[in-house]
C-alpha positions in Angstrom: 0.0 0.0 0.0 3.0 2.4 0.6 4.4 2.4 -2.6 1.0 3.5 -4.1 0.8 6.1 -1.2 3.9 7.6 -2.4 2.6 8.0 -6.2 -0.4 9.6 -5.5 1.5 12.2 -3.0 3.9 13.1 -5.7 3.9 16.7 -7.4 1.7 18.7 -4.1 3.5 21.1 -3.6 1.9 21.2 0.2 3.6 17.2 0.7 5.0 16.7 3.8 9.0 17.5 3.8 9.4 13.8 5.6 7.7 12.4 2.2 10.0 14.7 -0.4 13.3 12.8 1.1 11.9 9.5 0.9 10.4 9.0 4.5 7.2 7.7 4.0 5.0 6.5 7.2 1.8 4.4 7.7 -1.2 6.2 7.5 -2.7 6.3 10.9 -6.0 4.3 11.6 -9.1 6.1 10.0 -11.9 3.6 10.8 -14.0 1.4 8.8 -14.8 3.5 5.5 -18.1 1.0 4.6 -18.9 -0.2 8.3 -22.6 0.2 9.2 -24.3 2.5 11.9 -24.8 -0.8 14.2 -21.3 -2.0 13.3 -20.3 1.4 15.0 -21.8 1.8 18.1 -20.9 -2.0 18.6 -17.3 -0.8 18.4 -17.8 2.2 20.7 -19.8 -0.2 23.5 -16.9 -1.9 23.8 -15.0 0.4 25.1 -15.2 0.8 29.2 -15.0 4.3 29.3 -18.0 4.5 26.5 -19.8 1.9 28.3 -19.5 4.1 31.6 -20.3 7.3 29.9 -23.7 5.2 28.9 -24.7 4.1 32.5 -24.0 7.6 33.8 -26.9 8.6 31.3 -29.3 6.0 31.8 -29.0 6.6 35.2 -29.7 10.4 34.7 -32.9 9.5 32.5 -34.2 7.2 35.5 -33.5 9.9 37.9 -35.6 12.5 35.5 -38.6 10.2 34.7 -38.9 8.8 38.6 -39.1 12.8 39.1 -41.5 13.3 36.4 -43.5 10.2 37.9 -44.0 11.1 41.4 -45.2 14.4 40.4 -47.5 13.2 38.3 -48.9 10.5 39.6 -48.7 11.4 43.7 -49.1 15.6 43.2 -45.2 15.7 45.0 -43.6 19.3 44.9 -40.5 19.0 42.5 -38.0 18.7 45.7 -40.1 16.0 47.1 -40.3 13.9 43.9 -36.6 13.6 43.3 -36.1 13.2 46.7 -38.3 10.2 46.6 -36.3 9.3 43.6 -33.0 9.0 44.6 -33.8 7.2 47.8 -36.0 4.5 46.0 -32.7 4.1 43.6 -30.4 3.9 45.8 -32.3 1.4 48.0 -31.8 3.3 51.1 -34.9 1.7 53.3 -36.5 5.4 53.5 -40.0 5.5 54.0 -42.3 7.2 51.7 -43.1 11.0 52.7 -46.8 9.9 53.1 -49.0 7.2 51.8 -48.8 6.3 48.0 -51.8 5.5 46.2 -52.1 1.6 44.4 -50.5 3.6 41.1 -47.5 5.6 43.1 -46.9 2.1 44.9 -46.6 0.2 41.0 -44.5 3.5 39.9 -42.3 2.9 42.6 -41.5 -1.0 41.9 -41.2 -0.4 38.6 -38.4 2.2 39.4 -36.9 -0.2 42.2 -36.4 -2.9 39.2 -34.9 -0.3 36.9 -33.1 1.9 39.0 -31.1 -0.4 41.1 -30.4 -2.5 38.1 -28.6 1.0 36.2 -26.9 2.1 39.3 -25.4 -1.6 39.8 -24.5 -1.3 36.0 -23.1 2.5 36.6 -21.2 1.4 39.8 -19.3 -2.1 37.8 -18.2 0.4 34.9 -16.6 2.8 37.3 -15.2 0.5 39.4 -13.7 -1.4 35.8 -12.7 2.3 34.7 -10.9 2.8 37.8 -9.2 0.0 38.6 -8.8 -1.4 34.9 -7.1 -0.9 32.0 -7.8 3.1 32.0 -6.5 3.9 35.5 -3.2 1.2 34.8 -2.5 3.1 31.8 -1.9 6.8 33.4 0.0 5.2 36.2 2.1 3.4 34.1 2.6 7.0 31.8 3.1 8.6 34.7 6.0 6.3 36.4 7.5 6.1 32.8 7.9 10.3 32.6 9.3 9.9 35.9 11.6 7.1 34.9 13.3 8.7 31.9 13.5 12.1 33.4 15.7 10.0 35.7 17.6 8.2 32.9 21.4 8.6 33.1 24.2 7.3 30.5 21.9 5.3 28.6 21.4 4.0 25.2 18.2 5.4 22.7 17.3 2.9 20.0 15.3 4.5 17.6 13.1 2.0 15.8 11.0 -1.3 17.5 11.5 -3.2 14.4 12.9 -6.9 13.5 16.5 -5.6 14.4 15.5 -3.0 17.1 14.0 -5.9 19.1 17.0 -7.6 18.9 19.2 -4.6 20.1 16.8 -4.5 23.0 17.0 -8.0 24.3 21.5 -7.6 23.9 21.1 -4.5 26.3 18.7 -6.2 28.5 21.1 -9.3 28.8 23.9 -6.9 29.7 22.2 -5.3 32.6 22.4 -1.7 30.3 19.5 0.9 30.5 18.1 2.2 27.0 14.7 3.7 25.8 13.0 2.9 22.8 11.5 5.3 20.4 8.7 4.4 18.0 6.5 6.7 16.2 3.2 3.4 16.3 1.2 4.1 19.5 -0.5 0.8 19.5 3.0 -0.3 21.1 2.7 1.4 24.1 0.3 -1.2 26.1 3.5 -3.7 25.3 6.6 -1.3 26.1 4.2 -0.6 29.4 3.6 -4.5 30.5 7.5 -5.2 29.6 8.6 -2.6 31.7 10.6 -1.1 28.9 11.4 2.8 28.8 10.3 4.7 25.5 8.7 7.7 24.1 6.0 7.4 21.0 6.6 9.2 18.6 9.1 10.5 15.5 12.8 9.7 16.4 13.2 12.4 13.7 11.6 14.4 15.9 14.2 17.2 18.1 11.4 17.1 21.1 10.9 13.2 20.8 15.0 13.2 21.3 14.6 15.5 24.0 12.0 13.4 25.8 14.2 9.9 25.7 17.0 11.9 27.7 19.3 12.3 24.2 21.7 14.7 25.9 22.1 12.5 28.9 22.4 9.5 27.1 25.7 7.4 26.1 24.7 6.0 22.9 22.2 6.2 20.5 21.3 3.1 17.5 19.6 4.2 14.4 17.8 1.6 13.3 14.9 2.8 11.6 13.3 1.2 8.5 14.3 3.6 5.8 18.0 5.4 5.4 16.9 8.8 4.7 14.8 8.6 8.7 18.2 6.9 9.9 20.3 10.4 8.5 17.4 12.8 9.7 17.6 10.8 13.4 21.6 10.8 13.3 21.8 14.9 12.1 19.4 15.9 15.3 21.0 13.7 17.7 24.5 14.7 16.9 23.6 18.4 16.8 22.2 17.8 20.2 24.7 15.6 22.0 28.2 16.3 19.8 29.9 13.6 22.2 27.7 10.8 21.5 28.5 7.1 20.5 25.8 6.8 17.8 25.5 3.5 16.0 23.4 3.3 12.3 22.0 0.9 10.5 22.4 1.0 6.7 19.7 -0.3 3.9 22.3 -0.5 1.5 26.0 0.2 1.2 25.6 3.2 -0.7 24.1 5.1 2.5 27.3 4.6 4.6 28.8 7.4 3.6 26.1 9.5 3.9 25.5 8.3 7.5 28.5 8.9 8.2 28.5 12.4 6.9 25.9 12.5 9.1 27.5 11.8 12.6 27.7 8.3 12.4 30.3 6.6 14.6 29.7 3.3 13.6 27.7 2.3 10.5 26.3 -1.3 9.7 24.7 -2.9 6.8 22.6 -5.7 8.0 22.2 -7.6 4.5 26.3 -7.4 4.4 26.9 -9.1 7.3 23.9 -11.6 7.0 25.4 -12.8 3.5 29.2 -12.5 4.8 27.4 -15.1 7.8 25.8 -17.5 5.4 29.2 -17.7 2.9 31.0 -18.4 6.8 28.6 -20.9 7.4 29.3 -22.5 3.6 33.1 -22.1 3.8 33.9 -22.5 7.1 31.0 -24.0 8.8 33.6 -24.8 12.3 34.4 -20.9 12.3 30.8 -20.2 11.8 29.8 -22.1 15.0 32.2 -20.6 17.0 31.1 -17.2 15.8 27.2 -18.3 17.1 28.9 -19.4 20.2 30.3 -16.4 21.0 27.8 -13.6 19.4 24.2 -15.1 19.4 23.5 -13.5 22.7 20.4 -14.6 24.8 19.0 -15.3 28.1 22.1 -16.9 29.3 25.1 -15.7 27.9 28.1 -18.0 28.4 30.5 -16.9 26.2 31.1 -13.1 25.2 33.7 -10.7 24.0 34.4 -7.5 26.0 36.8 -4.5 25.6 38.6 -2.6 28.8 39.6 0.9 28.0 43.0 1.4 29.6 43.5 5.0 31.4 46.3 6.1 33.4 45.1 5.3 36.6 44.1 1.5 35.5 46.4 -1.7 37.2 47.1 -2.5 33.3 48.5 0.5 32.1 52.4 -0.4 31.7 51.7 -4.1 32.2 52.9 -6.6 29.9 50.0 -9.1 28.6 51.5 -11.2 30.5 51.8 -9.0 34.0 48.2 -8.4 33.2 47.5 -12.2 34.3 43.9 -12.1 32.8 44.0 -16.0 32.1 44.8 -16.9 35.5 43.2 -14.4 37.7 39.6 -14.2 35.5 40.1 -17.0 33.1 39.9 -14.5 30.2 42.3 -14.2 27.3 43.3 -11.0 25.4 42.4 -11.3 21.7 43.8 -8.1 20.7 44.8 -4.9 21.3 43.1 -1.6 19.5 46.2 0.8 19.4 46.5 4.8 19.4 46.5 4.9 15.4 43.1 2.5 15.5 45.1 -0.5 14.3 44.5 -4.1 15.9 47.5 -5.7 17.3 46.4 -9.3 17.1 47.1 -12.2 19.2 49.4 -10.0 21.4 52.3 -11.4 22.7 53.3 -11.9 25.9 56.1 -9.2 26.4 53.5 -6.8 24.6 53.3 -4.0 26.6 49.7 -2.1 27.4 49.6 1.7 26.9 47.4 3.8 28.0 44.3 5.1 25.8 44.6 1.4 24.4 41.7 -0.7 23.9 42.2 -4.0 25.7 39.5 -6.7 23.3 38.8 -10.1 25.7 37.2 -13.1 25.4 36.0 -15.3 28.1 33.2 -16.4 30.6 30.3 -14.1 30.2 30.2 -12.8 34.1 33.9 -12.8 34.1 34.2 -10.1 31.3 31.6 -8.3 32.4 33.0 -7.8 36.1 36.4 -6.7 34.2 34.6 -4.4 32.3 33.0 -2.8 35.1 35.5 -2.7 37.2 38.3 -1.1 35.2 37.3 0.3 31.7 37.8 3.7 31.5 34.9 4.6 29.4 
């Protein structure tokens, strides 16, 4: 449906500026076009607010005709009549102000049987509206403003997509804090049960940055579904945070550079690495286990890579590799070493010694490299 969207949008010159640089979105909900009256107000009953708003206004039409009765049949001032009204309603054991006559006494039954039947029905619905879905809802807004307000060095993932999900449950397994931004409000109920921090709306957006913390965070993945959103995201979020990691994913190779023209730290083309993965998996199907060993990430994580940061202060800096006695003490090993220049020194050896500002990259037990990592990266 989107590609016909686009055609038919082409050459106004009112279009949306989102839609001239290719960013097209789904069109929000508009209803059923064709759907009958019936089919309607079916949809609207179902609703517990809808279905309380309807009580409340029976109930109002009882209270009016039970007025109109009494002073019709039993000659009751106005006062009277509704007060007679509301006590027969509400079933209060009030006796009558003076004797009814055999039609005032029928009257009176017959608004018994319908009154307490629409106040019951008036009293479930606001009891349902209170303490259902409604009332859960704006708590659970509420306590997630609070939440990111409080947010502090973490990570923004700009799309709930296929790979966003992904990226989600890799920061969840590492204990790290991120928000999620997506622009589809009917995601909200599921970010709110899963406890996940996000803000609806356009990651493209400077105030949807704003509201998921984007100049306290430490990173930021864009990882939206079309390149030209992924540049729009990247431009606002480096103007607004110039020392942030920001991480982008890439349709197709020949956005790369412009994503990195952008702000882009890190750029990543999905499709590359999947087909780089499946020749692996042909070629060198041993080194292709090993690879899912160490990088499919899950639940439990036994294996994982890590980097430590080494700054002046850091037990490492001036070590040899093998003064550093990772193996030993943590049962890690030191894959390589990310130099000053940005070059890998690979398989290190042991007289190797560790400068500060290097990046030490290690391998081993999940908990292990995580503990290093806490305990003496520098970042």
């Amino acid at each position: 449906m989107q590609p016909n969207r686009r055609r038919r949008n082409q050459g106004h010159g009112l279009g949306d500026e989102r839609r001239r640089r290719g960013v097209v979105r789904p069109p929000k909900p508009r209803g059923h076009v064709g759907a009958s009256p019936m089919h309607r107000l079916r949809v609207q009953l179902g609703d517990p607010v809808r279905q309380f708003q309807l009580t409340l206004v029976m109930l109002g039409i009882v209270l009016v005709v039970g007025t109109v009765g009494y002073r019709l049949i039993e000659r009751l001032s106005w006062l009277d009549a509704a007060y007679m009204t509301v006590i027969t309603v509400a079933t209060v054991g009030f006796g009558e102000i003076r004797p009814f006559t055999p039609a005032g006494r029928v009257f009176t039954m017959g608004l018994i049987i319908v009154g307490v039947g629409t106040g019951a029905w008036a009293a479930t619905r606001a009891v349902e509206v209170m303490l259902g879905q409604t009332l859960w809802l704006s708590v659970q807004r509420r306590r997630m403003k609070q939440a990111l307000g409080e947010l502090r060095d973490h990570y923004v993932i700009c799309g709930h997509g296929r790979l966003g999900t992904r990226i989600e449950r890799d920061l969840r397994a590492r204990g790290e804090s991120f928000v999620v931004i997506d622009w589809s409000e009917q995601l909200e109920e599921f970010f709110l049960g899963e406890n996940i921090a996000h803000v609806i709306g356009d990651a493209t957006h400077d105030e949807v940055l704003v509201a998921a913390g984007i100049g306290r965070a430490r990173g930021l993945v864009a990882a939206l579904d079309s390149d030209a959103s992924n540049v729009l995201a990247v431009l606002s979020a480096r103007e607004m945070n110039p020392g942030l990691l920001i991480v982008a994913r890439a349709n197709s190779e020949a956005s790369e550079s412009k994503l990195r023209r952008a702000g882009a730290d890190r750029v990543v083309t999905p499709d590359a690495i999947g087909g780089h993965r499946l020749a692996l998996a042909l070629l060198r199907p041993a080194v292709h286990d090993l690879f899912n060993e160490v990088f499919s990430f899950g639940v439990e994580i036994a294996v994982d890579v890590g980097q430590i940061t080494i700054d002046p202060q850091s037990p490492f800096a001036g070590q040899t590799v093998a003064g550093c006695d990772l193996r030993r003490l943590r049962n890690v090993s030191i894959l390589a070493i990310r130099e000053l220049s940005g070059g890998f020194a690979l398989n290190p050896a042991a007289d190797r010694v560790v400068s500060p500002g290097e990046t030490l990259i290690v391998i081993g037990p999940a908990e292990a490299v995580y503990e290093l990592e806490a305990m003496y990266s520098g970042d």
